[in-house]
N, C-alpha and C positions, 0 to 999 in steps of 0.2 A: 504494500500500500504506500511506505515511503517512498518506494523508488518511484512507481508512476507520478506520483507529489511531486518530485524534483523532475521529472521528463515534462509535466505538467507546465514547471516553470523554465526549464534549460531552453527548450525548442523553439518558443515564442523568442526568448532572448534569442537565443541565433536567430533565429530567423530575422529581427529586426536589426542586426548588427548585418545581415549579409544584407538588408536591402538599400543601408542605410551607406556604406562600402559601393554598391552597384548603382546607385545614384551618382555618387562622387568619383568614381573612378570612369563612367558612364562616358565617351566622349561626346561634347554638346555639336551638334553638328545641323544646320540651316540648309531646309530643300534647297536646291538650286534653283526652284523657279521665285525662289527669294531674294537670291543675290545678285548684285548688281549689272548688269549689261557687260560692262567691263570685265568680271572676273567671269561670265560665263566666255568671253571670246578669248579669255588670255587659261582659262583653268586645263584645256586638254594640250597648249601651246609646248614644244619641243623646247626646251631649255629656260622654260620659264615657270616656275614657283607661285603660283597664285593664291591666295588666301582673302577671305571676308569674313569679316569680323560686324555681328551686329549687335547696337549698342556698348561701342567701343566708351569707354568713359576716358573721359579729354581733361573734366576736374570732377570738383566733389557735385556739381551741378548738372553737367552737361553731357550727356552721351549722345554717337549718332554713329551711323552705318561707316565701315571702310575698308576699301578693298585695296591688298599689299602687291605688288607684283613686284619680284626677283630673276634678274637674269640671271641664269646658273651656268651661260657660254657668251664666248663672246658674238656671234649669228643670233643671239637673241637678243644681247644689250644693242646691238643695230638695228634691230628689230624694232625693239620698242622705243629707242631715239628716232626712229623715222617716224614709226604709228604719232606718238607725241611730241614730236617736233624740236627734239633737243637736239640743239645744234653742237657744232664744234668749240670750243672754247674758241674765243680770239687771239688770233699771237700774240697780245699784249698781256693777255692776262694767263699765260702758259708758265709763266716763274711762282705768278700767285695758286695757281691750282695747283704745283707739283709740290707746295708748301702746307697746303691746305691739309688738316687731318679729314678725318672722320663726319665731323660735325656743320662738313659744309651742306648747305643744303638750299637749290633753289626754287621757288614757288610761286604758283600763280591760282586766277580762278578762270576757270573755264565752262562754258553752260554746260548744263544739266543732259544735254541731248547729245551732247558733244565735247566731253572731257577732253579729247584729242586738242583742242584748240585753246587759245586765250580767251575769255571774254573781250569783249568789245565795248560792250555796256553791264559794266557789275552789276547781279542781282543779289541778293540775299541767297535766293536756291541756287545759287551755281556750286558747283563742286569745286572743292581747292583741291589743287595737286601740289606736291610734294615730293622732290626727286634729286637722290643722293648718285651723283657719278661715282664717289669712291666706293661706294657700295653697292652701285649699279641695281639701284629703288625706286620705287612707284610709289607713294601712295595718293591714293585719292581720297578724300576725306567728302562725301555726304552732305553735306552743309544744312539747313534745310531755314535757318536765320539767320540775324546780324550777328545774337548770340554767339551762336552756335561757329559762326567764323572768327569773330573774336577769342573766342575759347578756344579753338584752335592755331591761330598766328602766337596768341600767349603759351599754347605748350609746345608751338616749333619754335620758337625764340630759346624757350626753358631747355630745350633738347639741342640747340645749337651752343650755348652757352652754360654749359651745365653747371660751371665757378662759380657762374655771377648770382647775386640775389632774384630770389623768383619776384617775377612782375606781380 
């Protein structure tokens, strides 16, 4: 009679320790007809690393959608500097780039319809992009406010400048 007492109370425990383990170890993973435009043409791409992430959190306020693209060859960092228009460095600035660490990083916002491009006329919804040569990185950032880009210019500033005091 004891023993079935303690099977009584063991088995519920595991059991809620195993579900509570398969939750968290669970990988959280976004259909694909959720994710971005972007990451579905660049997710099946030869040398290229694609990742989305939603409800990225930017601060303790703000999260929004973003999709990371990595070149893993060089046929793919050409790739996607043509698709997104990043050009060559200028010979003028070829002593400052081979100086630059890690934490250089250039950005723009580009519409919603058309990441590949500059904006013309800033909106709020345009998506900012964000693109490390020394690391040969995409990302696009979601935008979807003023907020929401603001919160983000403040954590690429934060991430360029990691010494300095946060904004």
């Amino acid at each position: 009679m004891k023993n079935r007492l303690k099977i009584l109370y063991i088995v519920p425990a595991l059991l809620a320790v195993a579900a509570i383990l398969a939750m968290r170890l669970y990988p959280r993973t976004v259909p694909i007809e959720e994710c971005s435009d972007v990451y579905k043409r660049y997710c099946a791409a030869e040398g290229v690393e694609a990742a989305y992430v939603k409800d990225f959190r930017v601060n303790d306020t703000v999260e929004l959608d973003v999709t990371f693209l990595e070149a893993a060859t060089d046929s793919a960092w050409r790739m996607l500097r043509k698709d997104f228009g990043i050009e060559d460095m200028p010979p003028e600035y070829a002593e400052f780039d081979k100086g630059a660490d890690e934490h250089t990083i250039e950005f723009w916002r580009a519409p919603k319809a058309n990441p590949y491009s500059i904006a013309k006329r800033p909106r709020p919804n345009n998506v900012f992009v964000a693109v490390s040569r020394h690391k040969r990185q995409i990302c696009i950032f979601h935008t979807l406010s003023e907020e929401q880009l603001s919160a983000v210019l403040t954590y690429q500033f934060n991430k360029i400048s990691p010494n300095t005091p946060k904004i």
